[in-house]
N, C-alpha and C positions, 0 to 999 in steps of 0.2 A: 369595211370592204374586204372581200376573200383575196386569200393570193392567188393567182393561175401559174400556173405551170402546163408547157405544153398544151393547151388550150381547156385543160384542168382546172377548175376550181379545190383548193385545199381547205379541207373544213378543217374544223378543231380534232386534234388527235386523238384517236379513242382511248377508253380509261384506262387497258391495257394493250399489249402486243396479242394479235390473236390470227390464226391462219386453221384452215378452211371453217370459219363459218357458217352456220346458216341463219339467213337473215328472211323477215318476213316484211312487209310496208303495212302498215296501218294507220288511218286519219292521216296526222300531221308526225308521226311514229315509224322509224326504222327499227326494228326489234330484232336484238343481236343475241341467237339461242344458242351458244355457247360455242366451240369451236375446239381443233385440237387440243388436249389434258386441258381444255381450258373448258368449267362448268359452269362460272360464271355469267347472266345473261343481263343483259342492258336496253336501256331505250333508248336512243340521238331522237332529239323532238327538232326536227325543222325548221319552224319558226323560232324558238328558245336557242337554237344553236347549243345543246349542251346534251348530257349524257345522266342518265340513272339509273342504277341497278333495279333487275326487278327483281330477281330469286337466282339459286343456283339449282343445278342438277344435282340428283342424289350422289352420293360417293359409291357408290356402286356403280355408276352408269358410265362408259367407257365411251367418249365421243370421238374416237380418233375414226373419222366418214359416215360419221352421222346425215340423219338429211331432217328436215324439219321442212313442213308444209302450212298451207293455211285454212283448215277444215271447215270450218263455218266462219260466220262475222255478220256481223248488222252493226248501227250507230258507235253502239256503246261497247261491242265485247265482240272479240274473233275467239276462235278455238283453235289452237296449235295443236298438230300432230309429231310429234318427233318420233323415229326410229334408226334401226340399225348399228350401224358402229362397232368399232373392235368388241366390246362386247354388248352383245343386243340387248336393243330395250327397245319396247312400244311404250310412250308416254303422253298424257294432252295435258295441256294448260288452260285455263278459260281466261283469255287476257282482258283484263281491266287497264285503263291508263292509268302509270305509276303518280302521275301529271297532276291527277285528281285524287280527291279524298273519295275513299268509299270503305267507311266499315265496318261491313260486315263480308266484306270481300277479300283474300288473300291468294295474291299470284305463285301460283305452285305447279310444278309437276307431278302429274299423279297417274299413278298404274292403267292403264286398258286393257282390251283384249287383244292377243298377238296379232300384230301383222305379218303373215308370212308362216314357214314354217322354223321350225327349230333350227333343223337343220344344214337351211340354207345360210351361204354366204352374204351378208348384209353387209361389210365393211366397204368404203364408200360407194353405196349406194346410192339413186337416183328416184325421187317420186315423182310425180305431176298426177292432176285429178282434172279426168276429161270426161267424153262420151254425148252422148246426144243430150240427155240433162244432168250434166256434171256428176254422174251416181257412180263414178269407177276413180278407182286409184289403182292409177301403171305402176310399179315398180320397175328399174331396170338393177340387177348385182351381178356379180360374176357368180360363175366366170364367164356365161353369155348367154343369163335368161331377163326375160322381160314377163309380167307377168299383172293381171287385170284381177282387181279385188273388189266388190262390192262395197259401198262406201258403208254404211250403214253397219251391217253382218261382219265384215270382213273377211265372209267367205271367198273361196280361189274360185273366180271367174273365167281365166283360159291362161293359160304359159306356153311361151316357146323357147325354145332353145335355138336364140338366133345364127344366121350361118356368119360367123364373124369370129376374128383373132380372138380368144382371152381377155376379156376387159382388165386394163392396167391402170392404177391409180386412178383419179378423177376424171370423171366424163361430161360430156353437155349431154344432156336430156332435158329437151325443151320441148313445147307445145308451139308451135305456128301454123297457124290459121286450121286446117281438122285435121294435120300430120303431127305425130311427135317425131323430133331430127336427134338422132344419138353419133357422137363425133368422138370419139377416143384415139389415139393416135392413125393408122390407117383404117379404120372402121367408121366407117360412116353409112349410114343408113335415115330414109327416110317411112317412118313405120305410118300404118293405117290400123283400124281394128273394126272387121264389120261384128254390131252388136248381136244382127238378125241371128249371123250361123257360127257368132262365138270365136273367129277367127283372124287372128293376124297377116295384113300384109305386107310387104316392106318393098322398097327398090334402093339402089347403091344409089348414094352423090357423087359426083362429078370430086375428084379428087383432087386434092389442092399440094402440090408437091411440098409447099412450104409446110403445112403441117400432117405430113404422114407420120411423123417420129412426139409428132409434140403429144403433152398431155397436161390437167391440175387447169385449165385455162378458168376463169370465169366466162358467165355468158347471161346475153338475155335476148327476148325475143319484140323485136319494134316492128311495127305495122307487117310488113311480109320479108322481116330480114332477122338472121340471128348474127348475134354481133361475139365475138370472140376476143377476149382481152388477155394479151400476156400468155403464162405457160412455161412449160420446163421441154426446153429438145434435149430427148433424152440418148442421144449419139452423143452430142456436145457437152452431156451434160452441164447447162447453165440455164439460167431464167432469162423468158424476153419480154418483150415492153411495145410488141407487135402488137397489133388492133387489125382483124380481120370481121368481113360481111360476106355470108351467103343469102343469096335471093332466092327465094324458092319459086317466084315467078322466072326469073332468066336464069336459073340454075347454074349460076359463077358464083365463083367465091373474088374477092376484090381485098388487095390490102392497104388498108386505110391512108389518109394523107396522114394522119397525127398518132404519136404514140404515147403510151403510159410514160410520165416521167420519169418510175425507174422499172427496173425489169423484176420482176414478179409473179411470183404461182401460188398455187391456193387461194385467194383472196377471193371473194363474193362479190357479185355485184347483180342489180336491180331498177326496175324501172321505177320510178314514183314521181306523178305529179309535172312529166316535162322534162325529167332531169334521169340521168344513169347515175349511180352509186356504187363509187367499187370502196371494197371496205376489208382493211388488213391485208393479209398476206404473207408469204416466206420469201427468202433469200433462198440463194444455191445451197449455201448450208443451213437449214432448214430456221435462220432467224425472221423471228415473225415481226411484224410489221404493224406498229400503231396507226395506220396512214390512212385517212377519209378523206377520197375524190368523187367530184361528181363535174357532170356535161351534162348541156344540153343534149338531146335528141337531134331534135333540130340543127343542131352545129355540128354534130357527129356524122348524121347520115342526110342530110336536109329536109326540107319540108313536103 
């Protein structure tokens, strides 16, 4: 039987302390691709309640806001994409379960062709891969460009330079329902992209006083809500343990009955299977967090 906390379940501690993450869901597979100076990447299998190293990042590759996505997948094998980070890399993996024996098979990261240009600022960084049939990868980086790549070529598709503050620390850049929602301390924007004439359009969200200053939150996106866990207010400077909802049908933001059981920024989290996942994390002073929570949906925001 798990513990709860706050209406948390506490799984087993991850194999290290690790804060900002990026994690991807696969089968019955939480796949943990490495996260601040931390290269190391792992699997928490679900059903097994346990953890296993798959491979690490090269020692060249600098993950401090990395972002890592989920490129292809069928049955047996997804394709991870990672980029950015203090210092850039474009990287894929072709994941096999660690779970299983297979070999002639070895989970590695291995070179591609750039995402982006040189030039640009990648350090935490945001991707998602939208469009009419899934064929584009959005970036969002500072200091306030968003920008549509060809999934395939990874040629430059359209850029804007959105009208908004300097993107600071960690952002949400989520997909709900055919808008992507970007929320950075008072920046909030709900963006559109028509494919026909190649161009972005955006309108502000309804602002939420409680978090104009905040930033680092996790987040994910449930049926037509994104849910917003934790954060750093950076006036106050400290970590909070707040749980907020924007609806993008009744366009309010609402803050939660229940909260993280302790206050926390950078940490990850995802949907998979029924259940949210929030995984690692920092303190105020940037101690990181061996800590795996998960909720129901259903208990979270109801049915």
């Amino acid at each position: 039987m798990q513990r709860r906390s706050f209406g948390f379940e506490v799984l087993p501690n991850l194999p290290i302390p690790i804060s900002s993450a990026q994690c991807i869901a696969f089968q019955d597979e939480i796949l943990i691709c490495g996260g601040m100076s931390e290269r190391r990447c792992y699997s928490y299998h679900i059903v097994k309640q346990n953890y296993k190293l798959i491979c690490s990042y090269p020692d060249r590759v600098g993950l401090l806001g990395h972002a890592v996505i989920k490129y292809k997948s069928n049955d047996k094998e997804v394709t991870l994409l990672s980029f950015g980070g203090s210092v850039k890399h474009t990287l894929q993996m072709h994941y096999r379960s660690v779970w299983e024996v297979h070999k002639e098979h070895k989970n590695q990261w291995t070179p591609t062709q750039q995402l982006g240009y040189f030039s640009e600022d990648l350090w935490y960084c945001r991707g998602l891969i939208s469009g009419n049939d899934n064929q584009l990868i959005f970036l969002l980086f500072p200091p306030r460009t968003i920008a549509a790549y060809d999934i395939k070529s990874f040629d430059l598709v359209a850029r804007l330079m959105l009208p908004i503050e300097n993107i600071s620390g960690g952002s949400c850049f989520v997909k709900v329902q055919d808008k992507m929602l970007l929320v950075n301390a008072g920046n909030r924007l709900s963006i559109t992209f028509d494919e026909s004439t190649q161009k972005f359009d955006h309108i502000r969200l309804p602002l939420c006083l409680e978090l104009k200053d905040m930033q680092d939150y996790s987040y994910v996106a449930v049926k037509s809500l994104l849910i917003l866990f934790g954060g750093y207010d950076l006036p106050a400077r400290r970590c909070m343990k707040t749980v907020y909802t924007y609806s993008v049908k009744e366009r309010r933001w609402i803050e939660c009955f229940c909260t993280l059981p302790f206050a926390v920024r950078h940490s990850f989290a995802l949907v998979h299977q029924g259940w949210i996942h929030i995984i690692g994390g920092a303190r105020e002073h940037d101690d990181d967090l061996d800590q795996h929570l998960r909720i129901r949906v259903d208990d979270l925001v109801g049915k």
